[in-house]
N, C-alpha and C positions, 0 to 999 in steps of 0.2 A: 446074509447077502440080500437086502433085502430089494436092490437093485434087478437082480436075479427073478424075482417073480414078475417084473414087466416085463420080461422079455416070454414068457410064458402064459401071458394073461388073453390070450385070445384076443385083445382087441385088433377093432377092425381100422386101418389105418385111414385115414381120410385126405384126402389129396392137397396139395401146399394149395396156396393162393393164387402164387407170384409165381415164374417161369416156366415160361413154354418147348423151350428147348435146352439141352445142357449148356449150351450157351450161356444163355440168359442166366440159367442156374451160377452159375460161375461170376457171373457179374453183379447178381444180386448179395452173393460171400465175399466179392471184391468189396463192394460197396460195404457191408458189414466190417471188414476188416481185414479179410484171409487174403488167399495170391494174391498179395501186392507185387504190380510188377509184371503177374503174370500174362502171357496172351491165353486166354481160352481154349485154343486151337491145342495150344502144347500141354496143357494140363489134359484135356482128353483124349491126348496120344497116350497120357502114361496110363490112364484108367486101361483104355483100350489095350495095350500093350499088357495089361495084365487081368484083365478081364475079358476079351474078347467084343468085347459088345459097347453099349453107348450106356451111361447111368439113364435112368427114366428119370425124368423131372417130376413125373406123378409119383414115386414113392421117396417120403422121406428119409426113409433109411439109405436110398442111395446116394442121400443128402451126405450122413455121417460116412459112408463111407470114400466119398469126394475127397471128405475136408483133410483124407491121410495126406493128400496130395500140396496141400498148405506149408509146405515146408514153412517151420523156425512158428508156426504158430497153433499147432497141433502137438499130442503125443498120443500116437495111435499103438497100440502095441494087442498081444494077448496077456490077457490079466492073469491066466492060468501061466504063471510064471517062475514055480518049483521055488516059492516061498516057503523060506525054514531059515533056522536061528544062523546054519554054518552058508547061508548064500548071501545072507543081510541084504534082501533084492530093496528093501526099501530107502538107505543109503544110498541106493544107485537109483532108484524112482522120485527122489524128493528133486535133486539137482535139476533131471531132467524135466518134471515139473515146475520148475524156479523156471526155466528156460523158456519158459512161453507163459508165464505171468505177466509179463510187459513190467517188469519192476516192482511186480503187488508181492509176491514173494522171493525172499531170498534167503533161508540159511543156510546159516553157517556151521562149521565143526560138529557135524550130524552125526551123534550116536546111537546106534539101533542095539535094543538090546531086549535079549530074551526071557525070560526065566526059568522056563524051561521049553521042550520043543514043543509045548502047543501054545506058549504063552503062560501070563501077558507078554505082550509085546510095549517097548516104548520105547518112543521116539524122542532124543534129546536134541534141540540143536539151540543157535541167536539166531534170532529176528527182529533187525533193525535194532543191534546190540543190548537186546534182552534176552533172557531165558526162557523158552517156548519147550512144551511140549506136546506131543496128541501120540495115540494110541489106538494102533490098528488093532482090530477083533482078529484072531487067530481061525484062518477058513481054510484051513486043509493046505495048499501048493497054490493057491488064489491070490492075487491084491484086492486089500479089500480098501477098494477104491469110496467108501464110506468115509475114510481117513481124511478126503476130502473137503466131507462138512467141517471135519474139527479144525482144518488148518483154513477155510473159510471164515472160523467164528475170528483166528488170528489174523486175518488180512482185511477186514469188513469196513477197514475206513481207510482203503486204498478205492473201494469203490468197482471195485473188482469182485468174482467169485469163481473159483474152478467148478464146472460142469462137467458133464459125462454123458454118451452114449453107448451103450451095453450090451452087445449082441450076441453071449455065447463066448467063443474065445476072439473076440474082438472087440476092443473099447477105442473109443476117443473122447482125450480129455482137453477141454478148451478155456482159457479165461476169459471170461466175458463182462460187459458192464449190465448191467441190468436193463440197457436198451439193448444191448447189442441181442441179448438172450429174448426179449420180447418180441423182438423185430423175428428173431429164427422160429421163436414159437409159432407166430401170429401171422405170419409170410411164408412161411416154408415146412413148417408141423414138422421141426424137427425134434427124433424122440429122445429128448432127455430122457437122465434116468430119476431124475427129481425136480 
């Protein structure tokens, strides 16, 4: 997990660029791509409504945890997800990840299979009616959301790439274009996990 040691590394986080109030925060992800649609106002009723409080525009982390609020272009979930051979969670995480590719991924007839309960693990499915596969590392009751680079190297002339941010038992996984991800890096110091 090797996502896992940034979130452990002591660094010190450094303040976005861009927005000054969650407002603006919100408008500057609009602009990006996210709450299409959305008013501002209702997206940080929902924060509020489950957080108590207003996101800080100064910490990027409250950046990733915004973006849960993205409906249809996020999948925010806990990674510690009681992965094992008899739950096949990644069958049910691939889909969900096709679902906010914007079209860069989609397969088909996914078969996850084990060889034994610690692994390997492999992932069979079609992709754009070829035969693809990739191969999660076996990390205990985790997703090992690394899985990501390998189905990245299959989707890389969609122009797209699935990203992450890692906090513990909280991720969010996003497809991004390589501006789109530039702009979150370089305007808003959002923390990828790569």
């Amino acid at each position: 997990m090797s996502w896992l040691k940034n979130i452990f590394s002591g660094k010190t986080e450094v303040p976005p660029t861009t927005g000054g109030t969650p407002e603006e925060v919100i408008r500057f992800y609009q602009d990006v791509g996210f709450f299409a649609g959305a008013e501002p106002s209702n997206v940080l009723k929902r924060w509020t409504a489950e957080s108590g409080d207003l996101p800080n525009p100064r910490k990027p982390w409250d950046d990733a945890y915004l973006l849960r609020f993205s409906d249809g272009d996020v999948w925010a979930d806990d990674p510690e997800a009681d992965v094992c051979a008899e739950n096949l969670v990644y069958s049910e995480v691939l889909p969900e990840w096709a679902r906010i590719s914007r079209g860069a991924f989609a397969p088909m007839e996914i078969s996850e299979r084990w060889e034994s309960e610690r692994g390997p693990i492999s992932l069979a499915f079609n992709l754009a009616g070829k035969s693809a596969k990739v191969s999660p590392a076996y990390q205990d009751d985790w997703i090992d959301l690394e899985v990501l680079l390998q189905i990245n190297a299959l989707i890389a002339a969609s122009g797209r790439q699935f990203e992450c941010a890692v906090d513990g038992n909280f991720a969010v996984v996003v497809c991004l274009t390589a501006e789109q991800k530039r702009q979150m890096q370089t305007e808003r110091r959002f923390p990828f996990a790569w």
